[in-house]
C-alpha positions in Angstrom: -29.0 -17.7 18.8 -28.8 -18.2 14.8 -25.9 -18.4 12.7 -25.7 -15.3 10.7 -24.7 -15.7 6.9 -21.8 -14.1 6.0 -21.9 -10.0 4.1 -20.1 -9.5 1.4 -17.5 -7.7 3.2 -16.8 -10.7 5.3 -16.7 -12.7 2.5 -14.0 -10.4 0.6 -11.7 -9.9 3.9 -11.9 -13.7 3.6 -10.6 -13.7 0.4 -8.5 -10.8 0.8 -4.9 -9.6 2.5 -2.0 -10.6 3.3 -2.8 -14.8 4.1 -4.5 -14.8 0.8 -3.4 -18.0 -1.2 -4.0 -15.5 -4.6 -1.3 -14.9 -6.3 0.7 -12.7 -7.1 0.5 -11.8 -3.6 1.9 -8.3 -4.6 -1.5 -7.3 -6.3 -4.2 -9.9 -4.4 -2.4 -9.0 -1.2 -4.0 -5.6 -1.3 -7.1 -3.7 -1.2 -10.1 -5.7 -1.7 -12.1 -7.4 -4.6 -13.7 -5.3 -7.2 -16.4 -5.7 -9.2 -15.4 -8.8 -10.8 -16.6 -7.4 -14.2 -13.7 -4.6 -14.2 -11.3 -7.0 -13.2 -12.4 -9.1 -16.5 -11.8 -6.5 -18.6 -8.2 -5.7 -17.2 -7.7 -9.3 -17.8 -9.2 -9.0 -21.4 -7.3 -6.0 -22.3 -3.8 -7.1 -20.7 -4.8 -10.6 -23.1 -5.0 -7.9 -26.2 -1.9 -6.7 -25.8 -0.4 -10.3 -25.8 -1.9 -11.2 -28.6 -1.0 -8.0 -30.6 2.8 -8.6 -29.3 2.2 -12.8 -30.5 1.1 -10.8 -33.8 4.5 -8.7 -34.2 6.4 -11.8 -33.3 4.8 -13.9 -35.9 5.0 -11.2 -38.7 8.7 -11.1 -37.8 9.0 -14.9 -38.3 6.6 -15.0 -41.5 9.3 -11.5 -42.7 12.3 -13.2 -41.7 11.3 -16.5 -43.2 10.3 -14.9 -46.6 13.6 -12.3 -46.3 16.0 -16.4 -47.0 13.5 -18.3 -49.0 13.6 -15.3 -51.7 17.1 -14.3 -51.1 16.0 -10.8 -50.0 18.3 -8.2 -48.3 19.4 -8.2 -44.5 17.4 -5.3 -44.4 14.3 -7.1 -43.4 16.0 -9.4 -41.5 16.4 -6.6 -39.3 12.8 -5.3 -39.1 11.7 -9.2 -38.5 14.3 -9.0 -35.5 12.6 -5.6 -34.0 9.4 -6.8 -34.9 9.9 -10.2 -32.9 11.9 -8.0 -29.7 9.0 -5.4 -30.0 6.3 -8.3 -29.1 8.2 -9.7 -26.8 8.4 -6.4 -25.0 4.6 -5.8 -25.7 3.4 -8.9 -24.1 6.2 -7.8 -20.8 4.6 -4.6 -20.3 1.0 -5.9 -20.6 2.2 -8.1 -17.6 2.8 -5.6 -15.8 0.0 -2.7 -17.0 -2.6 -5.3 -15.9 -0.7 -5.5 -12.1 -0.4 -1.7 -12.2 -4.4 -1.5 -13.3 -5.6 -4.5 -10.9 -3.8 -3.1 -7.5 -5.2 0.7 -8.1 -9.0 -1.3 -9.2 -8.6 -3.1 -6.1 -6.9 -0.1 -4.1 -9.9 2.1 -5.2 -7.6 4.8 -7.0 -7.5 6.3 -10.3 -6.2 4.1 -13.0 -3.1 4.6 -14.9 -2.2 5.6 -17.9 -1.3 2.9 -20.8 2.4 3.1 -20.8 2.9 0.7 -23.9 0.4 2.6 -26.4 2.5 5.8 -27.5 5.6 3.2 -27.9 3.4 0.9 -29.9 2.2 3.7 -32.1 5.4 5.4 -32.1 7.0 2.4 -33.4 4.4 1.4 -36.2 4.7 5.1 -37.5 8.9 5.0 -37.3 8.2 1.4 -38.9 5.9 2.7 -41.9 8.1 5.5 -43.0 11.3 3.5 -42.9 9.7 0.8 -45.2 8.4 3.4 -47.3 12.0 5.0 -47.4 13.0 1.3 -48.1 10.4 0.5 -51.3 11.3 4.3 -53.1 14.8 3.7 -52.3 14.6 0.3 -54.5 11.7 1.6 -56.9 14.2 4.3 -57.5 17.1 2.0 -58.0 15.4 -0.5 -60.4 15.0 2.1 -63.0 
């Protein structure tokens, strides 16, 4: 009798469960592999986020930085420090959208919503109009 090669599926429920060496074991520990090209993409789109939360943290350093070398008001010492929490948070909850995304991919359910892009946009619009309160209120006071 021959050796059979291994299927696919033998080689996934290899790979897969709860003696997987994978971690974290609380996504790899379930389900099985999916195409490898959607888990790429979750991986590229949680990478997104982390960069675009690296981004608000280094505009808060680069604000924060111009706000003492030009004597500027505490004002934007304070949108520096939300900026810099507000990546901070951003790259967190990418973290865990890409564990939420990975498990239902490799659980074969729907996905879930993004739960960090109405904050995101809700705080660049709250952002914008308070700076924009903040330039007329000094335009308006330099006159």
């Amino acid at each position: 009798m021959s050796e059979q090669e291994p299927t696919s599926t033998d080689a996934a429920a290899a790979h897969d469960g709860p003696g997987t060496d994978r971690r974290p074991r609380s996504v790899y520990g379930v389900g099985c592999d999916p195409d490898v090209r959607f888990s790429l993409a979750n991986e590229r789109t949680a990478l997104a986020w982390v960069r675009t939360g690296l981004s608000l943290v280094a505009g808060g350093v680069a604000l924060t930085t111009l706000a003492a070398l030009a004597d500027l008001p505490w004002v934007l010492d304070l949108i520096a420090l939300i900026a810099c929490l507000s990546g901070g948070a951003l790259a967190a909850s990418a973290l865990f959208s890409w564990r939420r995304v990975e498990r239902a991919l490799r659980l074969g359910r729907p996905l879930p919503p993004p739960a960090a892009l109405p904050w995101l946009v809700g705080g660049v619009v709250v952002l914008a109009l308070v700076l924009a309160g903040y330039a007329v209120f000094e335009l308006g006071r330099s006159r």
